[in-house]
C-alpha positions in Angstrom: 0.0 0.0 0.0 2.8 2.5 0.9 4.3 1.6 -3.0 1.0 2.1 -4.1 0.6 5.7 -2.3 3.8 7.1 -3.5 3.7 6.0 -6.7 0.0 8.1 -6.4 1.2 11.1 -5.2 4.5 10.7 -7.9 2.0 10.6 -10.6 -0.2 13.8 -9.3 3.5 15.7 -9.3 4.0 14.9 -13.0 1.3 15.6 -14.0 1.2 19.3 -12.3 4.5 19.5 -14.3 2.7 18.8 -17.1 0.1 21.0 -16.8 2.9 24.5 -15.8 4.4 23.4 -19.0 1.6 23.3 -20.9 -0.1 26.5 -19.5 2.8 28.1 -20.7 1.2 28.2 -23.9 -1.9 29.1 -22.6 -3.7 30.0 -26.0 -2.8 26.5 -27.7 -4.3 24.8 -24.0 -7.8 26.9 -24.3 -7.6 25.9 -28.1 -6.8 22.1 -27.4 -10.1 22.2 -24.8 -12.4 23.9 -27.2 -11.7 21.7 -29.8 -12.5 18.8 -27.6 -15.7 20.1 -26.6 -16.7 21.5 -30.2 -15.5 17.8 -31.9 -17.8 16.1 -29.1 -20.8 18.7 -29.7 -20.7 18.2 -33.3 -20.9 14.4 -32.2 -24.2 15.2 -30.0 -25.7 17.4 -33.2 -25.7 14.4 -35.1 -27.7 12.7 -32.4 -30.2 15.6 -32.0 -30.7 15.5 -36.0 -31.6 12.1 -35.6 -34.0 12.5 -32.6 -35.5 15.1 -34.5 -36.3 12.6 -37.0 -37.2 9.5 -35.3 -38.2 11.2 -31.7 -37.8 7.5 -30.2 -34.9 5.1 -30.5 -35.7 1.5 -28.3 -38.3 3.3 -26.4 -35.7 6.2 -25.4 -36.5 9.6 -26.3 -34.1 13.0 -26.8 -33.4 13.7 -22.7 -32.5 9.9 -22.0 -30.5 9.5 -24.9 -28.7 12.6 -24.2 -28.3 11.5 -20.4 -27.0 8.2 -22.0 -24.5 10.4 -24.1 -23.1 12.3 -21.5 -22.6 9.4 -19.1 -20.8 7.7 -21.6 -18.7 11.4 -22.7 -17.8 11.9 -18.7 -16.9 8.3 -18.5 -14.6 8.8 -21.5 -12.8 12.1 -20.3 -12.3 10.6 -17.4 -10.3 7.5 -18.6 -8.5 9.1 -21.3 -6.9 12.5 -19.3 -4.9 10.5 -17.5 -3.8 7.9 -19.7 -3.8 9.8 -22.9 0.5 10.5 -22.8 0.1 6.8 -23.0 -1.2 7.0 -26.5 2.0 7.5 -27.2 3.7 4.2 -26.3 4.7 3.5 -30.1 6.6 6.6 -30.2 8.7 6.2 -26.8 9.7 2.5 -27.3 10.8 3.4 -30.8 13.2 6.0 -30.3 14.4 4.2 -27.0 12.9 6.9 -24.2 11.3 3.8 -22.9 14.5 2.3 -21.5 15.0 5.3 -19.4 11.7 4.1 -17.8 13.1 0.9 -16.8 16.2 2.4 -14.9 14.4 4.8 -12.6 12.8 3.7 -9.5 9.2 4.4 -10.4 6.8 1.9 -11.9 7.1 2.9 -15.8 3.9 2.8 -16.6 3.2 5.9 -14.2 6.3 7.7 -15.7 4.8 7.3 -19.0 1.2 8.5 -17.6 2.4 11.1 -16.5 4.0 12.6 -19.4 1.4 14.5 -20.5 -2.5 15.3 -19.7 -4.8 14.9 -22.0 -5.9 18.4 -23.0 -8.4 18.0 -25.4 -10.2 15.4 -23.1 -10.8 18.3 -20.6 -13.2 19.6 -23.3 -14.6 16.1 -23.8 -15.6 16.2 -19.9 -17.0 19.9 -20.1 -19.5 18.8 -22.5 -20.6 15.1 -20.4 -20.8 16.9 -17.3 -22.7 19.8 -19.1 -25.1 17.0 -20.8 -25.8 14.9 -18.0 -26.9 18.3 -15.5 -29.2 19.0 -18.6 -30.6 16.0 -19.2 -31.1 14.8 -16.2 -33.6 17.8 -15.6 -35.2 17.1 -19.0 -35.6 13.5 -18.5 -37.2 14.6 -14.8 -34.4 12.2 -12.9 -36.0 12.1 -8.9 -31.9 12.2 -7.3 -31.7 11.1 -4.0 -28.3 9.6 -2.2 -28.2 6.2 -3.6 -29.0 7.4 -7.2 -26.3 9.7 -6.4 -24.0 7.3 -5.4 -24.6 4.7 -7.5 -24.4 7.2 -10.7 -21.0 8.7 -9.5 -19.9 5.0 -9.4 -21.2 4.4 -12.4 -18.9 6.8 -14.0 -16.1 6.1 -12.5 -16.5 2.0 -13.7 -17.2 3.1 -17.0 -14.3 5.1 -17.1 -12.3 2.3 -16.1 -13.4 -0.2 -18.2 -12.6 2.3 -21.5 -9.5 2.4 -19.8 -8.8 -1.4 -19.3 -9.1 -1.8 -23.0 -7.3 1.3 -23.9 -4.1 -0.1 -21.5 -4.4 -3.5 -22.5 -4.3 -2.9 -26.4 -1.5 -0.3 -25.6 0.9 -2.9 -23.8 0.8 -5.2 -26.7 3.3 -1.9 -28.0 5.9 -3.4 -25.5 6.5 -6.5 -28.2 4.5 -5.5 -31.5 5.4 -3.1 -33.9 2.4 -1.0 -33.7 -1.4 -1.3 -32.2 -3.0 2.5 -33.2 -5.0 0.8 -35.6 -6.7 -1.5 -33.3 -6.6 0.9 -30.7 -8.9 3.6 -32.8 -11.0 0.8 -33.8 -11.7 0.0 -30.3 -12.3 3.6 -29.8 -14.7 3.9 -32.2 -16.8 1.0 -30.8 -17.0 2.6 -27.4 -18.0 5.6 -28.8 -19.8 5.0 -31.7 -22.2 2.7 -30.4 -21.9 3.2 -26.6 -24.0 6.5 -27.1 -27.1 5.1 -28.1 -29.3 2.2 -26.8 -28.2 -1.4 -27.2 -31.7 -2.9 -28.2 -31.7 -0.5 -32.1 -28.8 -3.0 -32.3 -30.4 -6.4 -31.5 -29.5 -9.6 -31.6 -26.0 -10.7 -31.9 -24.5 -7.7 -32.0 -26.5 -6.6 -28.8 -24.8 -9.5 -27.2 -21.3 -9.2 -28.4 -21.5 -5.5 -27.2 -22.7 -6.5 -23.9 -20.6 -9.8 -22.9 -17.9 -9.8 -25.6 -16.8 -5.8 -25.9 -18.8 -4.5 -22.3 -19.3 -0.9 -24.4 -22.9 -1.6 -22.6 -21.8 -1.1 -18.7 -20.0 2.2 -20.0 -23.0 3.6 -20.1 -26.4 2.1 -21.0 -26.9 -0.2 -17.9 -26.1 2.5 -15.7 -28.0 4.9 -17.8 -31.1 2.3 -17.6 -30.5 2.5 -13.8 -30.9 5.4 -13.1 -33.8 6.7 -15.4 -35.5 3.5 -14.1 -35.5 1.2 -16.9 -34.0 -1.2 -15.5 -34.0 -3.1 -12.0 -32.3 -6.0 -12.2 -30.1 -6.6 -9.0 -27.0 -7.4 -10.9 -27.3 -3.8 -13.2 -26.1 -2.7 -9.5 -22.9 -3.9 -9.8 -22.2 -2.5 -12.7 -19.4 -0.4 -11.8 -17.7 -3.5 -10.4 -16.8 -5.0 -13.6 -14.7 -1.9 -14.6 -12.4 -2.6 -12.2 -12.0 -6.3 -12.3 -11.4 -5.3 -16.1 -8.4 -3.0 -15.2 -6.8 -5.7 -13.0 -6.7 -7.5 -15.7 -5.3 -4.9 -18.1 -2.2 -4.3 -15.7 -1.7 -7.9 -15.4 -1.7 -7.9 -19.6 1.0 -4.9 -19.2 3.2 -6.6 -16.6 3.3 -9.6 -18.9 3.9 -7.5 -21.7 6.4 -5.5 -19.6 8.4 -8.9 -19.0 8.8 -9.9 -22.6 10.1 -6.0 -23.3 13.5 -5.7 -25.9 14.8 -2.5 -26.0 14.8 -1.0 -29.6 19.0 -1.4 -28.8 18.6 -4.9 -27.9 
């Protein structure tokens, strides 16, 4: 646990390095934020045009898809400003930084996390936060403390299962030449189809997205929870599986991690 801690309060000092040096261009940071949050309201027009046109979707109308949509956007931000500098892992075991990971006495994957914050996601989390206040008054959400709760855990799983994936397809970097490809696909399954209700997909593809690729406990079960669509005891634990997930992903990057060559051999 004490490992644990300081390597916590290691990463938080990076990371406040990282954002001095990057408000030292403060223009380009402000410019990197808006064009999270315009790229992710564009992304939220395109729903809104299509509520317009068919006002239902499974049953859901334009407040609890947009609740849906911001759950999954705050989820997103959340899992992707830290880990975002790990985007990068291609980049640092190519030209060799990665080595100089291994030779401090730091766990490298917080060195490499904390290389830079993810800027544009800051944008990305404006405009979930701003949706999901919104909505949740549109959609007429009766809060009280276990809603509460259970929605602020909700966020934080979802965010951690986006980021289990996200770590586990970037440790496969340690010993493959490259995985962005893979990577953005992922990405674009999460958010592609994470924003809108899994029964317009049906079938198969509802259950591959639900037990295969979890994009559904991002977002839609806890979404279902909370605007009372669903009441199954297990939708509870929901938030659970995000971070049995990540256990799993650092496992996937220790193993990786063990089978590391350096670029110098």
């Amino acid at each position: 646990m004490a490992e644990v801690l300081r390597a916590l309060r290691l990463y938080v000092l990076l990371q406040r390095a990282s954002a001095r040096g990057a408000m030292q261009y403060r223009l380009n940071t402000v410019i990197g934020i808006l064009s999270g949050a315009l790229w992710q309201g564009t992304g939220f027009a395109f729903v809104w045009v299509v509520m317009h046109t068919f006002p239902s979707l499974a049953g859901w109308g334009l407040a609890e898809i947009a609740f849906l949509y911001g759950l999954r956007l705050t989820a997103h931000a959340l899992a992707m400003i830290p880990l975002m500098s790990v985007n990068d892992i291609q980049w640092v075991v190519r030209n060799g930084e990665f080595d100089r990971f291994l030779l401090r006495p730091l766990n490298p994957l917080v060195q490499l996390m904390g290389n830079r914050m993810g800027i544009a996601q800051l944008g990305d989390l404006v405009v979930g936060v701003t949706l999901l206040a919104v909505a949740s008054r549109s959609a007429q959400v009766e809060w009280h403390a276990w809603l509460i709760a259970f929605c602020f855990l909700a966020i934080i799983g979802g965010a951690l299962i986006e980021a289990a994936f996200f770590l586990a397809f970037c440790s496969l970097s340690l010993r493959m030449i490259d995985t962005f490809a893979l990577r953005v696909f992922v990405d674009d399954i999460f958010s592609k189809f994470g924003s809108y209700p899994m029964k317009i997909f049906g079938g198969t593809v509802e259950w591959l997205l639900t037990f295969v690729l979890p994009v559904a406990f991002v977002a839609y079960v806890p979404a279902s929870v909370v605007l009372g669509r669903l009441d199954d005891p297990w939708a509870s634990a929901a938030p659970l599986l995000g971070v049995v997930l990540v256990w799993l992903a650092y496992l996937i990057w220790r193993r990786q991690l063990d089978h590391y060559q350096s670029v110098g051999h």
